[in-house]
C-alpha positions in Angstrom: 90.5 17.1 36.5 88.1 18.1 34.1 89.1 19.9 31.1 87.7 23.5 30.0 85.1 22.2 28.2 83.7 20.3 31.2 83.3 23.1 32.8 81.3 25.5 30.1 79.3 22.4 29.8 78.3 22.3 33.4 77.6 25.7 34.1 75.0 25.4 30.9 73.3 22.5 32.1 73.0 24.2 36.2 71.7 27.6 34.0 69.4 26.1 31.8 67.7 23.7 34.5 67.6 26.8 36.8 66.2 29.2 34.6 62.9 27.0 33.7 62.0 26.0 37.5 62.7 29.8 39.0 60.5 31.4 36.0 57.6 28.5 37.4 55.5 29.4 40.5 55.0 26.8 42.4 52.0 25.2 43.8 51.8 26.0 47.1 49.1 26.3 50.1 47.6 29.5 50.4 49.9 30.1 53.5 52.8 30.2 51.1 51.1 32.3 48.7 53.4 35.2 49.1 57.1 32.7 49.0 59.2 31.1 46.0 61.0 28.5 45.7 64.0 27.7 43.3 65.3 24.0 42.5 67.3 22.8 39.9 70.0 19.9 39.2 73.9 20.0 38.5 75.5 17.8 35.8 78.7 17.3 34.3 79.1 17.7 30.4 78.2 14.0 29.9 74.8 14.6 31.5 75.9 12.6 34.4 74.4 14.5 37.9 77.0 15.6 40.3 76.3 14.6 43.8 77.1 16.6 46.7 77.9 20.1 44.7 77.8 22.9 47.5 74.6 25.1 46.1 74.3 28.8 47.4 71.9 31.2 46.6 72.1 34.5 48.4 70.2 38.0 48.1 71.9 41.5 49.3 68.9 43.0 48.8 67.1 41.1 51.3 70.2 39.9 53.4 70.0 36.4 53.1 72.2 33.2 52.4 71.2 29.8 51.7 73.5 27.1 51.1 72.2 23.5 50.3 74.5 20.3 48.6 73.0 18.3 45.6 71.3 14.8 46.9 72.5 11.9 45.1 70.7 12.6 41.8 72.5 16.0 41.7 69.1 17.9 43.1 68.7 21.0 44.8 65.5 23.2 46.0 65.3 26.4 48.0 61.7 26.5 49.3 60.0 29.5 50.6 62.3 32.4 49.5 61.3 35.7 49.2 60.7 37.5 45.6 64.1 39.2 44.7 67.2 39.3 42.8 69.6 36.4 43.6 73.2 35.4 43.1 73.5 31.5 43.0 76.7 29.9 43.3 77.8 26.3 42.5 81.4 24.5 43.9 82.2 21.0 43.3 85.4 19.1 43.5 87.2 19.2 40.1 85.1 22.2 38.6 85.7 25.9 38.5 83.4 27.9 41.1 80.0 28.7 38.8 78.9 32.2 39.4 75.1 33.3 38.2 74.1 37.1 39.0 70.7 38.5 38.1 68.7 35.9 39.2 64.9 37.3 39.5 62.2 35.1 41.8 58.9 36.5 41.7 55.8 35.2 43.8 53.1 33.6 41.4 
């Protein structure tokens, strides 16, 4: 079980990668023109990806839940969500539940 440490290290590395690709609008058709998308990684304090980490983002103010699991490479993307505030939320085996609140998507 990982120690502390481990754990601090992982929550910075799913924040950090988070933060730059939800500030990002993505290029989208024009049909998508009014969605966002959010997609980041999760990895360990080594750098090493964490595959199959149970991702969920989730939005009171709109009333929606998403839940997705990291591929092999410890990816994750939520595509066509609406702009809001978000709550994401990372679980993985041997890891403390990650909590992020605040989360702000905005459409291009």
């Amino acid at each position: 079980m990982p120690n502390s440490r481990s754990v601090s290290a992982l929550v910075f590395l799913v924040l950090t990668t988070l933060s730059i690709d939800a500030v990002l609008p993505p290029a989208n058709a024009q049909t998508l023109a009014s969605s966002a998308s959010f997609s980041g990684s999760v990895s360990d304090s080594s750098g090493a990806r964490v595959p199959n980490a149970n991702v969920n983002l989730s939005s009171a103010e709109k009333g929606i839940s998403r839940a997705a699991k990291t591929d092999t490479e410890g990816n994750f993307s939520f595509p066509l969500l609406p702009a809001g505030t978000y709550m994401l939320t990372v679980q993985t085996t041997g890891f403390k539940t990650f909590k992020q609140q605040g989360i702000t998507l905005e459409v291009g």
